[in-house]
Residue, then its C-alpha position, 0 to 999 in steps of 0.5 A: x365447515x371445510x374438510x381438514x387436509x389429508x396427512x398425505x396431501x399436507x406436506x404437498x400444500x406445504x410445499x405449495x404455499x408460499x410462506x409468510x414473513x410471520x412464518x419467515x421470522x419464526x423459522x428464522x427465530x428458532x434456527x437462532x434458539x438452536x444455534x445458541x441452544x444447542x449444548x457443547x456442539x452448538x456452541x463451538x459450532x457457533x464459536x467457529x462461525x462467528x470467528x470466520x464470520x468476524x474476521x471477514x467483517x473486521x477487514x471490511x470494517x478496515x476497508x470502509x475506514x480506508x478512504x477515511x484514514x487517507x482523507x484524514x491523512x491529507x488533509x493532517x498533510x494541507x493543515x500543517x503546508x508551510x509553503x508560500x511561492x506568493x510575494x514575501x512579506x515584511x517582518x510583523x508581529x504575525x510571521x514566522x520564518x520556517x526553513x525545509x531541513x527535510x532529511x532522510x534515515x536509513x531509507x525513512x523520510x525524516x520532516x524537519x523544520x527550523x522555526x524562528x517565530x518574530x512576533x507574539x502573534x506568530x502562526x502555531x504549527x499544528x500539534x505544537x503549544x509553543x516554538x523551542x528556543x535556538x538549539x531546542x527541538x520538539x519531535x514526534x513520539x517515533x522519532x523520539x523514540x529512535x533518537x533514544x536507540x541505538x539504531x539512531x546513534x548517527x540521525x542524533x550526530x545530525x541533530x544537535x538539539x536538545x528535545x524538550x517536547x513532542x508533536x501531537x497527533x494533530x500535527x503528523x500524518x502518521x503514529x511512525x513519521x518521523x518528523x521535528x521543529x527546531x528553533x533557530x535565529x538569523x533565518x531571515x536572510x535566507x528567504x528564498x520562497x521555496x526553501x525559506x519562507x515568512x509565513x503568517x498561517x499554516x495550511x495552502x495559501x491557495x486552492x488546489x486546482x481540479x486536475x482531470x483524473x487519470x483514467x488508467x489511475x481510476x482503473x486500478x483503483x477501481x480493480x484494487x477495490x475489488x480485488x481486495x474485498x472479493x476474498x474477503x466476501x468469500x471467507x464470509x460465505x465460507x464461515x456461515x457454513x461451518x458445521x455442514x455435515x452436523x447440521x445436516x443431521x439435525x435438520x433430519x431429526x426436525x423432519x422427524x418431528x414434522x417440519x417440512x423440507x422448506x421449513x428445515x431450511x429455513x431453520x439452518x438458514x436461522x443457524x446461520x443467521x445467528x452466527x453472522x450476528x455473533x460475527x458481527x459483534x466479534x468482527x466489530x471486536x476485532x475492528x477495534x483491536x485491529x485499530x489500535x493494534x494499526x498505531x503501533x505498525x508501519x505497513x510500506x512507509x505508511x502508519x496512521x493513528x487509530x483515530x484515523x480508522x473510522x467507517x463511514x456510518x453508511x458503509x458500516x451500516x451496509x456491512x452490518x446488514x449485508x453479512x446477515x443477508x447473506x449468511x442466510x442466502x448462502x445456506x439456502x443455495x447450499x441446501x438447495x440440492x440436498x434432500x432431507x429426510x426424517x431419516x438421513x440427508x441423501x448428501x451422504x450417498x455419493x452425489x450427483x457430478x457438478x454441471x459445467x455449463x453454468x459455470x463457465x457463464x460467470x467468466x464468461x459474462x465477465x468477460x463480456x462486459x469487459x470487452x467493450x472496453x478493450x482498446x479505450x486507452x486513456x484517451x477516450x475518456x473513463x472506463x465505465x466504472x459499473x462494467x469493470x467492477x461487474x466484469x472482474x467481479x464475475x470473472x472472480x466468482x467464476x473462480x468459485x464456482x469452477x473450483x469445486x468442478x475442477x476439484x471433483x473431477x480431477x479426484x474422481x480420476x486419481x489412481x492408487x497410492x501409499x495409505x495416506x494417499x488412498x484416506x486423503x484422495x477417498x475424503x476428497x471424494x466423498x467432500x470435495x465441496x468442502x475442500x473446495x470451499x476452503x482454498x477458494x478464499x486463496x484462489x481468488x486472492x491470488x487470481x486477483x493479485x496476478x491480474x493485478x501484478x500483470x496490469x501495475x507492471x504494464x503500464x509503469x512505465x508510462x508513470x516511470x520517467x527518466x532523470x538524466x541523472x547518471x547514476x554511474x557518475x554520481x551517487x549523491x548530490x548535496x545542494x547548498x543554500x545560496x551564500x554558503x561558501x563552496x569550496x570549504x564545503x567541498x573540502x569538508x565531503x573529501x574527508x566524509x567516509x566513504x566519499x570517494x570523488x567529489x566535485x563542487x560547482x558554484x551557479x549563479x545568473x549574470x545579466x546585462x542590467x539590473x534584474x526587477x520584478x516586471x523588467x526582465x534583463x535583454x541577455x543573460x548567461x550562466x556563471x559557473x564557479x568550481x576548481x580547475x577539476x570540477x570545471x573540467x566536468x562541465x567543459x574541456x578546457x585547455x589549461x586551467x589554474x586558479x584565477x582563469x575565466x573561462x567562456x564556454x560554448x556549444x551547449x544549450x544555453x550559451x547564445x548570450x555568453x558570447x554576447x557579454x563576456x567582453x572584457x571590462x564590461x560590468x555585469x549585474x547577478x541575479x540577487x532577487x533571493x539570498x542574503x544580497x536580495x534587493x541589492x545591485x551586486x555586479x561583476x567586471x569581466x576581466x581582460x583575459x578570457x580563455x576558451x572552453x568547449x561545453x560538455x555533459x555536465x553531471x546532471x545531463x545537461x550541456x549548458x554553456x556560459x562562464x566559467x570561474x576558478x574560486x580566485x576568480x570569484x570575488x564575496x559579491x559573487x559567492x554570495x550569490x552562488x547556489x552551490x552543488x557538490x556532486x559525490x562518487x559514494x562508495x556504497x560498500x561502506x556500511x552507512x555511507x549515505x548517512x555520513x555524507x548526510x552527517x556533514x551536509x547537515x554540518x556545513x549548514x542545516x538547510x543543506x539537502x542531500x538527495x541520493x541520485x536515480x536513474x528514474x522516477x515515479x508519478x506518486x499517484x501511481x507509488x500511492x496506490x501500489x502502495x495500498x495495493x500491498x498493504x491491502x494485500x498484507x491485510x487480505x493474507x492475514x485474514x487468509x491464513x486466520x480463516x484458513x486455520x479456522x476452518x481446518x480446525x472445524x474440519x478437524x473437529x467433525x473428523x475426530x470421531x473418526x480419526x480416533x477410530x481410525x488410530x484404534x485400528x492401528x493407524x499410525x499418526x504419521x500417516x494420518x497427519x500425511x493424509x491431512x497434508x494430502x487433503x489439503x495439497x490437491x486441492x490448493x494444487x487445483x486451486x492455484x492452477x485455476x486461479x493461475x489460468x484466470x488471473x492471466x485471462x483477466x490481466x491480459x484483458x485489463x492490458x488491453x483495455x488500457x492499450x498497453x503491450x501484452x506481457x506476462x510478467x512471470x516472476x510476479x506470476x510465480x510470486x504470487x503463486x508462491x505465496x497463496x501455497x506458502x500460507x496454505x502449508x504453514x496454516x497446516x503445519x500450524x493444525x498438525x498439533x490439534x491433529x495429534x490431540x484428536x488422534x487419541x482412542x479416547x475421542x470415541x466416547x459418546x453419551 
């Protein structure tokens, strides 16, 4: 029979002996029972905990459902395409004309169609039951909603159709775009392939081609990802600790009882386990608030419905069993350099200063990893996607774990101060861990968004290019289906509100013979058409009255003008789109031609040919023009954009009204900005929640000695100036640090993509801006539970 161990040697053998999974599972188990058990304290402990943690996982649960919403949305966008730049088919029982009356509404895209089905078999467009009569429209739910509002009085001007019906979810992209159907008749004259169409199916005619992927594009999304997910994981990891300092106290009274050091920690790490698997069920909660709360926002343009919001079940499953396996790593690296004891826990007397080596590992391994990237470019192919997720990961973390050193160090030193500043700098002395542990979340975000701002203003202008539109010149330019009679259109934007300069021009194609498909012309020449003051824009001409032909040289184009503008001579249009499609429509050159010198015309272009006065132009000619009105806006007249969109939807409902840009952006690079920032809006919601949260956990295991405090004498004025101090040092810290590191990290990513090294500082200072902006006002907000607990009656006890 073997000898029993000593009492003095037992503990040793326990410490000794690795423990077993029974033995993992059954301290796990009783920290739960504890954490549930626990009376009162225990479950608002509990309560604080799984809200934090069920935040955290409700934003996780969004990102994962992310890249499904977006696929969902594209292929809603493919489903319903009506394009076809293929042959144009002839009139069946299976085609359906379908016209683009896009428009625009105080800055919102506004999907318009007009339909007119030619047979019982006509293609549905999806979300529809059935197409509406001539001067009948279905709308979408939103845009419904806005036409019945004051706020749509000048969009319901434009649209003059009665509604009788909706659009379902399967035919929109989002629960806010704005789009309708409108039934129309005597749209197949205006086939032109691009703007009108006859169609026999709904969705691309052809598969998209593979384009190699941008591997600049790659790289923000990839440290967009990151960015984003990386305060939310230190949320979590922050949330399992709520309680600390009571939990502490407990374990030492398990120690009491005979439980090994290595047992306690086990049991907290049991506690922490069962408030992530409570965050679970309330992030889970949450999520699915969050969803259905997501149908009735727009965020940046850009709604989806809640349908769209599902979680991949692999990343679902991913989130549902990393949280709990890291709330209870988390606790035990906590507890790792804390002793407890059967009659305290040492973490009580002041603790041992923070090492600095270890910590400036993290960065600097980020930093490593990212190196050899520096230089790549776009034009040595992808960025190792493992490096630059470890790299900027690390260097983040690193934010983490420099923090609580820079907090401490910075509070040891500070000097005297009014009564406020000595209770709020002697806190942080005695617990700069926790308050470290609560602007870290902000830290990171904002070193993240810094880096991030650094890197999108760094290369836009490789995805920004110019128009050559002069935006000084014109403002506003509508352009007219082919066959739209020019010159009444004109006249019609000269009494437009705040319309101040219009100039039309007509264009249509001349040729030497017929144009067939497979048997292109020998010479061609542009013909333009516009009164003698719009010409004057294209041209400098000598003297001009109406009737007066012009041939314009010493522009781009003008090799063949010379060559044809002989006087008799009959010219053929170009009628292969238009109501005059497939029908020989010719021009006799008069005998009296006038020069004209080419000039910048309003688009940048200095293109030559001929140029006619309306008497000049007979009907074969202006059924063949595509016209142009050019507009001078006046853009202090309130919604004047909107009225030169009034009357070109007057003139004709296929007429397009676009507002003018000097430049323009690749859409790729605008899509993920633009999920940058509602990423970003998503990431300080959770901030600021989380943020309240934990001051009020804090709160809460202060109240015993804040009601002391007031007993005492202390005035609540200076208290709650304490409370504001305890949180501004070391937020200050925080974003300093985050500052010095989402510089470091942007310089980097600049590099890597072999763009110009520059700091764009109002976006520094932005970002800064707004890190500090959340951390006041969830102080503000924690002021009025401050004053509840400042009340003498908070020291009793039982």
């Amino acid at each position: 029979m073997s000898a029993r161990p000593s009492p003095a040697t037992a503990p040793t053998e326990a410490l000794r002996a690795a423990p077993s999974i029974p033995q993992w599972a059954r301290d796990l188990r009783m920290g739960a029972k504890f954490a549930v058990t626990g009376g009162r304290e225990g479950w608002v402990r509990l309560l604080l905990t799984a809200v934090g943690v069920g935040l955290g996982v409700a934003l996780l649960l969004l990102t994962t459902a992310i890249p499904s919403a977006l696929a969902v949305r594209h292929q809603r966008d493919q489903d319903r395409q009506d394009y076809t730049y293929g042959p144009q088919r002839p009139k069946a029982a299976n085609t359906l004309v379908i016209g683009d009356a896009d428009t625009s509404y105080h800055g919102k895209d506004v999907r318009g169609r007009l339909v007119e089905p030619e047979g019982p078999r006509a293609p549905i467009a999806p979300g529809l039951t059935g197409y509406p009569a001539p001067g009948d429209m279905v709308v979408s739910p939103a845009l419904k909603e806005l036409l019945d509002s004051g706020d749509g009085r000048l969009l319901r001007e434009r649209l003059p159709y009665r509604i009788v019906g909706t659009i379902g979810e399967s035919g929109l992209i989002g629960s806010h775009e704005l789009a309708y159907y409108a039934g129309a008749k005597n749209l197949a004259p205006r086939i032109n392939g691009w703007q009108t169409a006859r169609i026999t199916e709904f969705g691309p005619q052809q598969p998209a081609r593979a384009e190699s992927p941008d591997p600049v594009l790659l790289l923000l999304v990839l440290v967009v990802f990151v960015v984003l997910l990386m305060p939310v994981a230190v949320f979590i990891a922050a949330a399992v600790r709520f309680g600390g300092e009571r939990r502490d106290r407990r374990l030492a009274a398990l120690r009491l009882v005979g439980s090994d050091s290595h047992m306690t920690r086990r049991i907290a790490a049991g506690e922490a386990l069962a408030g992530s698997l409570v965050g679970l069920v309330f992030g889970t909660v949450f999520f699915l608030l969050g969803r259905q709360l997501a149908g009735s926002v727009e965020v940046m343009d850009v709604s989806v419905f809640p349908s769209y919001l599902n979680p991949a079940p692999a990343l679902a499953a991913l989130v549902a069993v990393a949280v709990p396996a890291a709330a209870v790593l988390v606790t035990l690296f906590a507890l790792r350099g804390v002793v407890i004891e059967p009659l305290g826990v040492v973490r009580t007397a002041r603790p041992r200063r923070r090492r600095l080596w270890w910590r400036l590992l993290l960065p600097l391994g980020g930093l490593a990893m990212l190196a050899p990237m520096i230089g790549q470019g776009r034009t040595n192919g992808s960025f190792n996607e493992y490096l630059v997720i470890g790299g900027v990961l690390l260097l983040l973390v690193g934010v983490t774990a420099l923090l609580p050193w820079v907090v401490e160090s910075v509070v040891a030193r500070l000097g005297n101060g009014g009564v406020a500043w000595q209770l709020a700098v002697r806190r942080l002395q005695l617990s700069s861990g926790s308050a470290a542990r609560m602007v870290n979340g902000i830290a990171v975000a904002v070193a993240g968004a810094i880096a991030m701002q650094m890197l999108l203003a760094g290369v836009q202008d490789d995805y920004t290019k110019s128009t050559g539109q002069d935006t000084e010149r014109v403002q506003m330019q509508v352009s007219l289906p082919r066959g739209v009679p020019l010159i009444p259109a004109a006249e019609k934007f000269t009494t437009t509100r705040g319309v101040r300069k219009v100039t039309a021009l007509g264009t249509a194609e001349l040729a030497d013979r017929t144009w067939q498909r497979g048997k292109e012309p020998n010479a061609a020449t542009q013909l333009t058409v516009g009164t003698c003051a719009s010409l004057r824009e294209v041209a400098r001409l000598p003297s001009c009255r109406d009737g007066d032909v012009f041939v314009s040289t010493g522009g781009d184009t003008d090799g063949d003008a010379v060559k044809l503008a002989r006087p008799g001579r009959v010219l053929h249009l170009d009628t292969s789109n238009g109501p005059d499609a497939g029908r020989d429509a010719v021009w006799t050159v008069p005998a009296r031609l006038k020069q004209a010198r080419t000039i910048t015309g309003p688009i940048g272009d200095t293109s030559g040919g001929l140029l006619l006065t309306p008497a000049a132009a007979d009907a074969q000619v202006n059924r063949t023009l595509s016209g142009s009105v050019y507009l001078g806006v006046d853009d202090s007249v309130p919604d004047a954009h909107e009225y030169v969109r009034n009357t070109a939807a007057a003139v004709d409902p296929l007429a397009n009204a676009a507002l003018w840009a000097s430049t323009e952006r690749s859409t790729q690079f605008t899509s993920i900005r633009t999920g940058l920032f509602v990423g970003a809006v998503c990431v300080l919601a959770l901030i600021g929640a989380s943020l309240l949260v934990s001051q009020l956990e804090q709160l809460r295991e202060r109240r015993r000695l804040l009601s002391a405090l007031v007993a005492f004498g202390t005035r609540r004025r200076t208290l709650s100036l304490s409370v504001l101090w305890q949180t501004a040092i070391p937020i200050a810290l925080g974003l300093l640090l985050s500052s010095a590191v989402g510089l470091t990290l942007g310089v980097v990513l600049l590099k890597m993509v072999g763009a110009t090294v520059s700091v764009d500082w109002p976006s520094v200072l932005s970002m800064t801006g707004v890190g500090a902006g959340v951390v006041l006002a969830v102080t503000l907000l924690s002021l009025p539970p401050l004053l509840r607990l400042m009340r003498p009656e908070g020291l009793r006890t039982e």
